[in-house]
N, C-alpha and C positions, 0 to 999 in steps of 0.2 A: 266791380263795374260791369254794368250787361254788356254781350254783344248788340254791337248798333250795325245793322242793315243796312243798302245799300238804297235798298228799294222795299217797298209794300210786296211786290211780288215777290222776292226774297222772302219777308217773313214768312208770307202766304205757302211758298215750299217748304220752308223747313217745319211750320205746325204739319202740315200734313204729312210727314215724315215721321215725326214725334207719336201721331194717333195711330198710323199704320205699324208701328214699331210695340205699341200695347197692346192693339188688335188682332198681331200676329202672335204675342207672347199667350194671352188669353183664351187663344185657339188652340193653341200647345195644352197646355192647362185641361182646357176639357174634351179634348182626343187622349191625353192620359185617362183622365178619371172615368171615360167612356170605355177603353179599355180593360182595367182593373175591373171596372162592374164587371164587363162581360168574365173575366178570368174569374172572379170572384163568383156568378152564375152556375160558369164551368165548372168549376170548381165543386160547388153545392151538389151538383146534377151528378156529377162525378163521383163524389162520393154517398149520396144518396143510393145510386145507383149500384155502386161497389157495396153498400151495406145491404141494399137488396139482396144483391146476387150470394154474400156469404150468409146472410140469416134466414132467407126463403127453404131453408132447405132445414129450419130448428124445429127437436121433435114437439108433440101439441103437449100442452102441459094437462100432466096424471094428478090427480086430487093423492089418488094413494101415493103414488112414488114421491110427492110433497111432504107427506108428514110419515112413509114408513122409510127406512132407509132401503136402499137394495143391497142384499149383501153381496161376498166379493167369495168366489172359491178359489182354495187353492189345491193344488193338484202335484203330487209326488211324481217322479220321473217314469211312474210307471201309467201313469193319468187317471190315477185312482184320489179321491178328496181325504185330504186330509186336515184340512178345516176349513172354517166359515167365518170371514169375517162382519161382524155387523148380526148378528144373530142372537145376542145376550145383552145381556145386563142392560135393556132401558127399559124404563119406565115412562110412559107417555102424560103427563097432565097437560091441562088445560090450563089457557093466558089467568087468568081470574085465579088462579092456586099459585103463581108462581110471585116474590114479592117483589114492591117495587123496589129495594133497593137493588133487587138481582137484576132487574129487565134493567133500570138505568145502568147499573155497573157496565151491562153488556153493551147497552147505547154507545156508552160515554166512550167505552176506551176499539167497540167497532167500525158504529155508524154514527157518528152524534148528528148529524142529521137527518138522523131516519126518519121524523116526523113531519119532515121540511119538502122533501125529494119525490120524486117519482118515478127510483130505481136506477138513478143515476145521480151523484153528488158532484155537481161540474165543477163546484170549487175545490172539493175534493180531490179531483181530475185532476184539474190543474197545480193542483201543489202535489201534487205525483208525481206529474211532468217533471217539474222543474226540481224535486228532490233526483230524481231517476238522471236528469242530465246531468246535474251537480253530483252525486254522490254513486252515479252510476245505475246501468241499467238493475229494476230489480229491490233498487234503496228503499221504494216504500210503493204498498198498493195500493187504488182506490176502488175497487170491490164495494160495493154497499149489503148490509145484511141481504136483500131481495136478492142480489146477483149470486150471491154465496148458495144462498138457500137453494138457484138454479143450477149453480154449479154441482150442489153434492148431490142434483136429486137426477141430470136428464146427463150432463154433457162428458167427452172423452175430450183428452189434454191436445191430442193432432190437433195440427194446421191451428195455432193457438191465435190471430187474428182472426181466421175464422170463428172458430168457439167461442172470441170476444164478443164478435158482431151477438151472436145466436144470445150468448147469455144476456146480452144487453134487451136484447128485441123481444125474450121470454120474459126476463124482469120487468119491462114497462106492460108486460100482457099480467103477468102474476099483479101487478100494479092496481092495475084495472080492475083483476076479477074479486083478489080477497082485499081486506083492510088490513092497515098497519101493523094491529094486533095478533091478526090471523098467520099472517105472513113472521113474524116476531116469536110466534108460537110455535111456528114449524120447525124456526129455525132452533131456539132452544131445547128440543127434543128429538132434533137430528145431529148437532154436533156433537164430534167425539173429545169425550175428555179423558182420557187415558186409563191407563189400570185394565188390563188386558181389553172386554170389548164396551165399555163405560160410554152409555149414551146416553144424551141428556143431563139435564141441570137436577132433575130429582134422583137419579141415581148418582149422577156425582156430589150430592150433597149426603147421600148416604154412604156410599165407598169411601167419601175425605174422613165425614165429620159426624156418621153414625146418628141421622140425621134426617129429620123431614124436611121436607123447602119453607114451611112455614116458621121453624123452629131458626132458621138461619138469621145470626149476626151482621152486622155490614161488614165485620171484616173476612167472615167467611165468601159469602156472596162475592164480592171482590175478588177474591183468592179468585174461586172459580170462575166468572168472570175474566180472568187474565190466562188460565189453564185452556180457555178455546185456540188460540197461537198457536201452541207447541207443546199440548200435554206432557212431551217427554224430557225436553228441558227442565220446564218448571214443575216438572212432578214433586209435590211435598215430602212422598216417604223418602224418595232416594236425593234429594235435593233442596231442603226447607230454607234454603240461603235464597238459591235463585228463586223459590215461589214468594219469599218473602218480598224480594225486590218487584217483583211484578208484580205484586199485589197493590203495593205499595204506588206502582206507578199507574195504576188502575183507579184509586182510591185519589190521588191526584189531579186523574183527565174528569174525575164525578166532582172535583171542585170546579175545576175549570168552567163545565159548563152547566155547574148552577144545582148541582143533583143533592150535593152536601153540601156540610161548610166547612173551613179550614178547622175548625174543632173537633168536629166529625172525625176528621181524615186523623187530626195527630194524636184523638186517642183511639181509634182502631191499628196504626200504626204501632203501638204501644204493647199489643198483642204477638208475642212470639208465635210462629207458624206451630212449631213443633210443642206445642202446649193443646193446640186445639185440634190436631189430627188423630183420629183413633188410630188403634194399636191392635186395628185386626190384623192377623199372619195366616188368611189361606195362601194352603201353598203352590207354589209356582208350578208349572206345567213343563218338562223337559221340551216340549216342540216350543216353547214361547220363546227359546234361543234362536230358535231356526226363524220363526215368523218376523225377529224385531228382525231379521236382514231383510226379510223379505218386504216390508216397510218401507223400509231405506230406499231398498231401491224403486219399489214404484213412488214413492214422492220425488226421486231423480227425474222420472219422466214428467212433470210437473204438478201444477196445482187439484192434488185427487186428494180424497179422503176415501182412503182403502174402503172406509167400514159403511161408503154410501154409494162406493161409485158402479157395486153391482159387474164387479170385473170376474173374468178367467182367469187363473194364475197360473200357467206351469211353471213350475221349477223341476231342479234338480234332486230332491228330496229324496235319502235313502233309507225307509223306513227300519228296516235290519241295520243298519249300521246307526242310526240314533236311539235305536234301545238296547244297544250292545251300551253305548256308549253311555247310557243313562243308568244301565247296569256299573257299571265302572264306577262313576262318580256316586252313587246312592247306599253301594252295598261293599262290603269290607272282604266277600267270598274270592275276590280276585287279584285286589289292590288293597293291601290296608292300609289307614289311612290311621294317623294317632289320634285323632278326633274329630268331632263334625262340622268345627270350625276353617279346619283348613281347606282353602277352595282353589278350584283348579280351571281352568277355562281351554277348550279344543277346539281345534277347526278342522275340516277332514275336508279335503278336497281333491278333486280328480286333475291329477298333473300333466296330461293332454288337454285338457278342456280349459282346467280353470271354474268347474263347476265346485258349486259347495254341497255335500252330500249328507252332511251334520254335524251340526255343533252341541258342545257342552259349553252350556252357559255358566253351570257352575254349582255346587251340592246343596242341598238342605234349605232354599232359600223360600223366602214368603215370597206370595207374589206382590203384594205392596212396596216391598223393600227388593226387589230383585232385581240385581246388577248381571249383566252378562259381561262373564271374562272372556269368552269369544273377542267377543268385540270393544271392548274398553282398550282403550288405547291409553293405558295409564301405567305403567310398568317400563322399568328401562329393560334389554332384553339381554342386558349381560354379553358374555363372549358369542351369544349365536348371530349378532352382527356381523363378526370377522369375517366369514368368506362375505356377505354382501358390499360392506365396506372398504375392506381391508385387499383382500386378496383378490376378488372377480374382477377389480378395476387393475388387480397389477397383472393379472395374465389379460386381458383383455387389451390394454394399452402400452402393456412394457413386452408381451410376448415372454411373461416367465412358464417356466414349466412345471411338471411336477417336482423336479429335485432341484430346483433354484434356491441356491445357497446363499441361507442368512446368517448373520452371527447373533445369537443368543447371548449376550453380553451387559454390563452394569451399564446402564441406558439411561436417559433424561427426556424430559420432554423439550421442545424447542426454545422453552422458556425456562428448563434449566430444572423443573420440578421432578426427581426421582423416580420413575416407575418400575415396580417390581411385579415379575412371575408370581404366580398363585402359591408357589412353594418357595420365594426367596432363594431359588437358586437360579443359575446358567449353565446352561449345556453348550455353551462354544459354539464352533462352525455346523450346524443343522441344515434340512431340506427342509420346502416348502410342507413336503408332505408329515415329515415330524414335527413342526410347527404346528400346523392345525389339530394332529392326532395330539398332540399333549396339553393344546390349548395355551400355547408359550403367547404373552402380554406383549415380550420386548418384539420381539418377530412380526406381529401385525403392527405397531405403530413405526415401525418402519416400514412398513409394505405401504400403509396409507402416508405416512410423507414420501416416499420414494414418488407416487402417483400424483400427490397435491390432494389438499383439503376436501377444495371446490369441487375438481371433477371428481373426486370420487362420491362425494355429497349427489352429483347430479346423476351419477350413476345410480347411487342407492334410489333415489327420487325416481327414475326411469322403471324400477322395480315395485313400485307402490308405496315405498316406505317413506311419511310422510319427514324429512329433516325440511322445513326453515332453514335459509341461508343466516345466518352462517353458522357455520360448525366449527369444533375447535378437535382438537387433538385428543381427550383423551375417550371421545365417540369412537376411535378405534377401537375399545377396549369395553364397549359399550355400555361408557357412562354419560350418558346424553339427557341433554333436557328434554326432548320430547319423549313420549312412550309409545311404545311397539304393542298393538296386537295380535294376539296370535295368527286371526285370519289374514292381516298384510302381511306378517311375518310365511305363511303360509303360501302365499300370493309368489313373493318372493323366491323361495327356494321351489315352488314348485317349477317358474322359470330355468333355473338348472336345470330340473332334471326333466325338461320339454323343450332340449335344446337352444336355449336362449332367446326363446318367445315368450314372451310375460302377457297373460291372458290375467286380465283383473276378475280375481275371485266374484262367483256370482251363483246368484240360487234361483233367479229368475230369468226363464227362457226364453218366455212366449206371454203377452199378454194380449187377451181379446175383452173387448168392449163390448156395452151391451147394446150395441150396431152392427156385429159380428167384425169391426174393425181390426186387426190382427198388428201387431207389433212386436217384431220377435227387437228383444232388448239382451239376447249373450253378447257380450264386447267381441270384437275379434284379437285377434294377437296382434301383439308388436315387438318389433325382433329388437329385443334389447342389449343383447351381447353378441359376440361370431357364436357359433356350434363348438367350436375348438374353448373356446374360453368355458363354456359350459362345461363341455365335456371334462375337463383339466380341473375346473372344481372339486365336479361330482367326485372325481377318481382321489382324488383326497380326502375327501369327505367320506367316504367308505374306508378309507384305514383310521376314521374315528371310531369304529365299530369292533375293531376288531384289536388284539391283545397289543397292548401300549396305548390305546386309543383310551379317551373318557367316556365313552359311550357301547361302552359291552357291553353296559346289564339291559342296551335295548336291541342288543342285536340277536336275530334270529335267524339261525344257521340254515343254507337253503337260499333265502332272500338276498336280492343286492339291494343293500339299503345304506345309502349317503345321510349323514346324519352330523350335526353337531350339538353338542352341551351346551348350555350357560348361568353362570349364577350372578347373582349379583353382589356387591360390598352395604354393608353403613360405614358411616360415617364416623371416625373415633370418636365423635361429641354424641352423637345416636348412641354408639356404643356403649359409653357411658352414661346414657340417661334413660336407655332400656333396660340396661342389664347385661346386654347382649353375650352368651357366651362364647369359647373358641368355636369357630367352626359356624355358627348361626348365620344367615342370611336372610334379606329380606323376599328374593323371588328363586326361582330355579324352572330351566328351561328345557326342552329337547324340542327341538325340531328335524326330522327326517323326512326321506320320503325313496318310492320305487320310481320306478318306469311309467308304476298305476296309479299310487296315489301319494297323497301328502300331510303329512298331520305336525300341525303345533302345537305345542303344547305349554301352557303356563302352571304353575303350582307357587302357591302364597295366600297369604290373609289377608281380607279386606282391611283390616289393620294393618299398618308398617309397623306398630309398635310391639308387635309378635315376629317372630324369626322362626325360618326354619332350621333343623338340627341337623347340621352335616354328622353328627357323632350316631344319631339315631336313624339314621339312614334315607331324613326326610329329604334330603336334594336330590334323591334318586328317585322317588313317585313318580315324576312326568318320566322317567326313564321306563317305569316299572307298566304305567297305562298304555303308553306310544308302544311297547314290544306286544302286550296283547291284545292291543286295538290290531296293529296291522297281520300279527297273525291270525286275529278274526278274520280281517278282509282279504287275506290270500288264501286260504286252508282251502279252497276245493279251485284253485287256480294256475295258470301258468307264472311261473316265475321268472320272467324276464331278465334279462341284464341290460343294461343302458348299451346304447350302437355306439359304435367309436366313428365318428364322423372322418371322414377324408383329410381334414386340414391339420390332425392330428397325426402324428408317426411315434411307434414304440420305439425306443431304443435303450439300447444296455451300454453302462457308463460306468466306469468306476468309481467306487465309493469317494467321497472324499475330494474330491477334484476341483477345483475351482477355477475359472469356468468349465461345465462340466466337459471329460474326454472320455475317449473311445478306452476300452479296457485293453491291455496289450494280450500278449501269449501270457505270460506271467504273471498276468495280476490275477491273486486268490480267488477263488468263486466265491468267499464270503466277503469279496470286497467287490462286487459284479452287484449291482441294482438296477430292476429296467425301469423307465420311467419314461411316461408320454412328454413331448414337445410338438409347441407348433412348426408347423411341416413349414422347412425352410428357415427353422432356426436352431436344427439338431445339431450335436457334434460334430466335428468332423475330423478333428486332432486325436492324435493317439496318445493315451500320455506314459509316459518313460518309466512311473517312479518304479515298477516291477521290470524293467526290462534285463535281460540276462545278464548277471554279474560278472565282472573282469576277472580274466585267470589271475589266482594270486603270483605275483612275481618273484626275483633274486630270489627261487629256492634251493637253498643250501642245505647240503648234509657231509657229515664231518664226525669220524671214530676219535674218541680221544682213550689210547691204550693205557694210559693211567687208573683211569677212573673206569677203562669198559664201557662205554658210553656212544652212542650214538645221540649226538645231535643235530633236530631239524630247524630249520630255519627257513620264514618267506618275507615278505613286504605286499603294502596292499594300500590302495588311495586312502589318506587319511579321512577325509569325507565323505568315507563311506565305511567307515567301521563298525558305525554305529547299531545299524540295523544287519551286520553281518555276522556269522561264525562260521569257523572251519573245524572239517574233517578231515579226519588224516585218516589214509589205509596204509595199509603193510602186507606185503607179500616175500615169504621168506623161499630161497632158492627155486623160484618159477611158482612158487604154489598158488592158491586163489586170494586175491584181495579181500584183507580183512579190517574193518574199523577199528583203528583203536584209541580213538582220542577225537570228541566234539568238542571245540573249545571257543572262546574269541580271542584267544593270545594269538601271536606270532609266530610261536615256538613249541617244538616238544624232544622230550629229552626219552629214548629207549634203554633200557637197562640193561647188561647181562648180555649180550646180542652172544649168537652163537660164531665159536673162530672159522674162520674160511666158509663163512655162508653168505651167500649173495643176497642183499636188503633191496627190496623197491617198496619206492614209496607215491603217492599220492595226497595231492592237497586241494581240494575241491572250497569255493567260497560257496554259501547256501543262503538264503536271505531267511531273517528271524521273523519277513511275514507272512512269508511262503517258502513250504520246506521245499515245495518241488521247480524253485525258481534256484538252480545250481549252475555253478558256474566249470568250463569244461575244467580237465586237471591239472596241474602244474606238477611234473613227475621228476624223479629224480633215483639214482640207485647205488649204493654203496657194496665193497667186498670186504666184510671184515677181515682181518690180517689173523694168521695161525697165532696161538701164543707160544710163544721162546720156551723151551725149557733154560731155567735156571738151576747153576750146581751153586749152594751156597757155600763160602768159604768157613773152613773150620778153622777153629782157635786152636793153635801152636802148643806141640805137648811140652811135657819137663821130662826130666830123666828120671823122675819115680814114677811116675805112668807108662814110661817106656821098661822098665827095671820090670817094673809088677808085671806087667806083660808078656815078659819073655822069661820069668820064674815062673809064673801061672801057668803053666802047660792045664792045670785042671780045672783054668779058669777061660778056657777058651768058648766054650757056649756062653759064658757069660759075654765075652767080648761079642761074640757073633750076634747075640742079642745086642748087647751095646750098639754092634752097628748097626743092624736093624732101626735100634731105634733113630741114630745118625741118619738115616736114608728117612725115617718117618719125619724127623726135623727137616728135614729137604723139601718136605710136602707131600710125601708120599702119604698120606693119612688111611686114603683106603687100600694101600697096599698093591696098586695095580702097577707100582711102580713110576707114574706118569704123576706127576706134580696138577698140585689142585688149582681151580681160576678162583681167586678171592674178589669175592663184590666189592666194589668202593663204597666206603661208608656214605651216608645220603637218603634221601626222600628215595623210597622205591614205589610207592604210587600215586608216580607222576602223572599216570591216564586216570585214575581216579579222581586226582584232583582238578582235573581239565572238565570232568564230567560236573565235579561241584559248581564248577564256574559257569557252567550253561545253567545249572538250575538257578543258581542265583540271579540272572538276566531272565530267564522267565516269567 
């Protein structure tokens, strides 16, 4: 039901209430939309203006720097060239020679609407955008071939909105001056498609496929077509899986939009890569090791193409030490090698800087198939992880030392799986620093669970060394899923011995643009450990070099050089389906380094399915290169020794000690070892186990005149017998103390002792592990007793002995002899009238066999 009014003038207000209530809303309304124009004006003007201001300043477009590339120099540490990139292998044809299937392939999967645009593809744009905010900055470009072709011919990567504007504002001008075709032309005989300086689609149709452009397949055309991306990804000789796939995805985007037909696409698919690439092998260039870092890193600084953008390059580059180094690897006069298959990969770097001064990429290779072991990161790196994972994180975070005591013992992993030493043995209670010098298994996977998984994963990680979270247990031991190369591995320990600042290896110093723009790109360091944790490595690391160490045959006398070993296991099911003999392995490692520099080293075969021969001496090569490399690079130099930093203190401990003590007076010098500790976590207890032995006590001495005998007797702590013997002296009537009995009995028994002669005796305890840890004497002194003369009684005569006696008048010498001989029965034997001392029957050498019983304790 309505409301009902009162009055006409009533309604009469409330309508006018009702209009003025729209009329206020509808003013709202367009004071908004008046607003937004204006922002939206602003806005335009604003950025017009902003695009003025960064592209007014873009250079004027060169007809020749459009279709020649410019090339790029690089420059040795000395600032002498030692190459050029962008200066070979193109070959220039003209739009009308090159076919359609190549120029669409290249549309389809570039620009496909190159013939639509005019140097901007805004739909393109826009699903950039919105891949880049979904998938992250970076997820996908919208570049149009025009913008490319600007980018490889005028612009440097700085101030990169800026260089956006420029490129955009030259593309709609290249837009303008050439046609579609022209511009399409430039571009496919300026881009680089790999294989050392490979420019152009007609020489990459000759370098793949031995091959004119006219002569081209659609599956080849595709191929290359896909090879403009990332020549070094999908290079076919070293990778014919990934060019396959990108071919394929190539051969896809030319259905899409309308180029072939799904027939087309599924029987050029159909075609294996590695059927239709030739099988040239010129051979590879030892500097092409050096150059692929050098790559690396300027595509770090962004979107360049080295071989157009007409750059500077200094590096690091030491020309003497890369053809030392190339000698090494090539020729047998130095290093022999068992044949030409096995390959080796070096990284050489300066251990203050972080610079990279050169690499061996690796021996005997083509350059079409050339892999550099430098830098493949495909290898596990065996025991030379331990000190990065294992140990730098336990002195870094637990404060051990060099003699932190582990037990070498039948060991498991946390989950209960068996881990054994390289030799199936344990050596018991050991030091940090015998652990690493013998390369003991159980010893590092405790060192990394003592510290935790995680952190020490993040430690290794803070070091260059690429682990993915998460890691497991037996990457102490380093059998890891990912792979180490030599130059991170390098990167790595070269932080050691640069006191705990990790500088990330680099060959590239300084780059200048061809605006004279300068951009120095060496990283600076980052203090990844204390100096003490450094230093407490290094100092272990260096008795890997030396005798008990695995790493003699790289050490060179003169030199401080910290170093560790590594090899690596197969698999007993490997083992069994290679062949594998005792002793064989699949890599073998050394990494060392000075004060100066740093070298890693790998050795193995691009096959896994080959091993190297521990029997034949092959796991020693990287031993055998690493000692004549770095005595190349010292021989006309100082040889430093690493500085012992402040946060460190020497101290001497006695062997054996746990936790470690101060050595007493008494503890042997062969049981005194000095060992660094961080400052404020040394000894400070003295420990006892040599301390002066307790006088032996209740020493008794006692003649027994039956037997003639002197015996001695002591008592002494039962718990301490063990490691004890006694000496006993003897001094007869004042004369000099003389030894005559070392034993560990109680007791000694003297023979014979002379009558009325004064005995002193001494009993001295001696420790059986220091002779000069004695104890003072426990003394004692006997008087032996005269002996008695005895008359023996004679047997009772009869009266015919008495009869004959007293008739015998001329038997009287006889009697006189008779008694004679009576007195000689008496004991007169030698006639001096004095009765003889008869020995008691018995063992008479009692000190001889006191002596047997020490040797037998020996």
């Amino acid at each position: 039901m309505s409301e009902k009014y009162r009055s006409r003038e009533e309604r009469r207000v409330a309508t006018n209430k009702s209009k003025k209530r729209k009329k206020s809303k509808a003013g709202v309304v367009k004071r908004i939309l008046i607003v937004l124009f204006a922002i939206g004006i602003i806005a335009m003007l604003a950025g017009a203006t902003t695009f003025y201001v960064m592209a007014k300043d873009a250079p004027p477009l060169d007809e020749a720097l459009l279709k020649d590339p410019i090339s790029s120099k690089v420059l040795d540490k000395n600032g002498d060239k030692i190459f050029e990139f962008g200066v070979e292998k193109r070959t220039y044809v003209s739009i009308d020679k090159i076919p359609e299937d190549l120029k669409n392939a290249v549309i389809a999967i570039e620009d496909a609407r190159f013939y639509e645009h005019h140097g901007l593809d805004v739909i393109r744009l826009f699903g950039a955008v919105i891949a880049n905010f979904q998938e992250g900055f970076g997820a996908e470009g919208a570049s149009t071939i025009s913008q490319q072709v600007i980018k490889n011919s005028f612009l440097s990567p700085e101030k990169k909105l800026k260089r956006k504007a420029q490129e955009l504002w030259l593309a709609f001008q290249l837009e303008n001056k050439y046609s579609k075709d022209q511009i399409l032309e430039m571009y496919l005989n300026k881009i680089y498609y790999g294989v050392g300086n490979t420019h152009g689609v007609a020489k990459a149709a000759e370098i793949y496929f031995g091959k004119s452009l006219s002569e081209l397949e659609l599956h080849e055309a595709a191929l290359i077509a896909g090879l403009g991306q990332n020549p070094g990804i999908h290079n076919p000789f070293t990778n014919p899986e990934g060019a396959e796939n990108r071919r394929n995805v190539v051969l896809n985007q030319m259905v899409n939009h309308g180029f072939i037909t799904s027939e087309q696409a599924a029987e050029s698919k159909l075609v294996a890569v590695e059927d239709t690439i030739v099988d040239s092998q010129p051979e590879a260039q030892p500097i092409e090791a050096f150059l692929d870092q050098v790559k690396i890193e300027i595509a770090e600084l962004g979107d360049i193409d080295v071989y157009t953008a007409g750059l500077t390059i200094h590096t690091s580059f030491d020309p003497d030490a890369q053809e030392y180094i190339d000698e090494l690897l090539t020729s047998n006069e130095t290093v022999v090698f068992p044949n030409e298959e096995l390959q080796a990969g070096i990284a050489l770097t300066d251990t203050k800087t972080g610079e990279i001064l050169a690499l061996g990429g690796g021996r005997h290779q083509s350059e079409t198939k050339r892999r550099n072991f430098a830098l493949e990161a495909n290898n596990q790196p065996g025991s030379t992880i331990k000190p990065i994972l294992d140990y730098a994180p336990a002195v870094e975070y637990l404060n051990w030392s060099t003699y932190e005591q582990i037990v070498d013992e039948p060991y498991t992993y946390s989950d209960g799986k068996p881990i054994n030493n390289y030799d199936n043995k344990h050596r018991g209670q050991i030091s940090l620093r015998t652990a690493i010098a013998d390369s003991r298994n159980i010893p590092a996977l405790k060192a990394l669970q003592a510290v935790g998984v995680e952190k020490a994963r993040q430690f290794a990680v803070s070091l260059g060394i690429p682990f993915d979270e998460p890691i497991n247990e037996a990457y102490s031991i380093g059998g890891t899923s990912e792979g180490i190369s030599p130059l991170q591995m390098a990167g790595a320990y070269g932080a050691l011995g640069n006191k705990g600042n990790y500088i990330k290896p680099h060959a590239v110093k300084k780059v200048v643009y061809p605006d004279d723009t300068e951009v120095i790109t060496a990283p600076s360091a980052e203090v990844a450990m204390k100096d003490s944790t450094a230093f407490i490595v290094t100092d272990v690391l260096k008795s890997v070099m030396v005798s008990g160490g695995t790493g003699t045959t790289a050490n060179v006398p003169g030199l401080h050089i910290a170093g560790k070993t590594g090899t690596t296991n197969y698999t007993q099911e490997e083992k069994q389906n290679y062949g594998v003999p005792p002793g064989g392995v699949p890599d073998a490692w050394f990494t060392g380094y000075t004060p100066n520099y740093t070298v890693a080293i790998w050795t193995g075969y691009s096959d896994n399915k080959k091993w190297l021969s521990g029997r034949d001496g092959e796991t020693k090569i990287s031993q055998y290169l690493f000692k004549n490399l770095i005595t190349f690079l010292t021989e006309d130099e100082e040889k430093p020794d690493y500085e012992v930093p402040n946060s460190v203190v020497r101290v001497a401990v006695e062997r054996g000690s746990n936790p470690a003590k101060l050595p007493s007076e008494y503890t042997p010098k062969d049981q005194i070892v000095t060992e660094y500790f961080v400052k404020g976590t040394e000894p400070t207890s003295q420990s006892d186990r040599y301390n002066k032995l307790a006088v032996p006590s209740n020493l008794n001495v006692a003649y027994d005149q039956e037997t003639n005998q002197i015996s001695l007797t002591w008592s002494y702590p039962e718990d301490k017998l063990e490691n004890v013997s006694f000496e006993v002296k003897e001094s007869i009537d004042e004369g000099p103390f003389k030894v005559i009995s070392t034993s560990k009995e109680l007791s000694v028994i003297i023979n014979e002792p002379i009558p009325e002669a004064i005995y002193r005796y001494q009993v001295i305890a001696i420790s059986d592990e220091n002779e000069e840890n004695r104890s003072e004497p426990a003394s004692t002194q006997i008087e032996v007793p005269a002996i008695l003369e005895e008359v023996p009684e004679l047997p009772p005569t009869d009266g015919e002995d008495e009869g004959d006696d007293s008739e015998g008048e001329g038997d009287d010498s006889e009697g006189d002899d008779s008694g004679d001989a009576e007195d000689s029965g008496d004991g007169d034997s030698n006639g001096d009238g004095l009765p003889d001392i008869i020995a008691p029957p018995g063992d008479e050498d009692t000190t001889g066999e006191g002596s047997d019983n020490q040797g037998s304790n020996e």
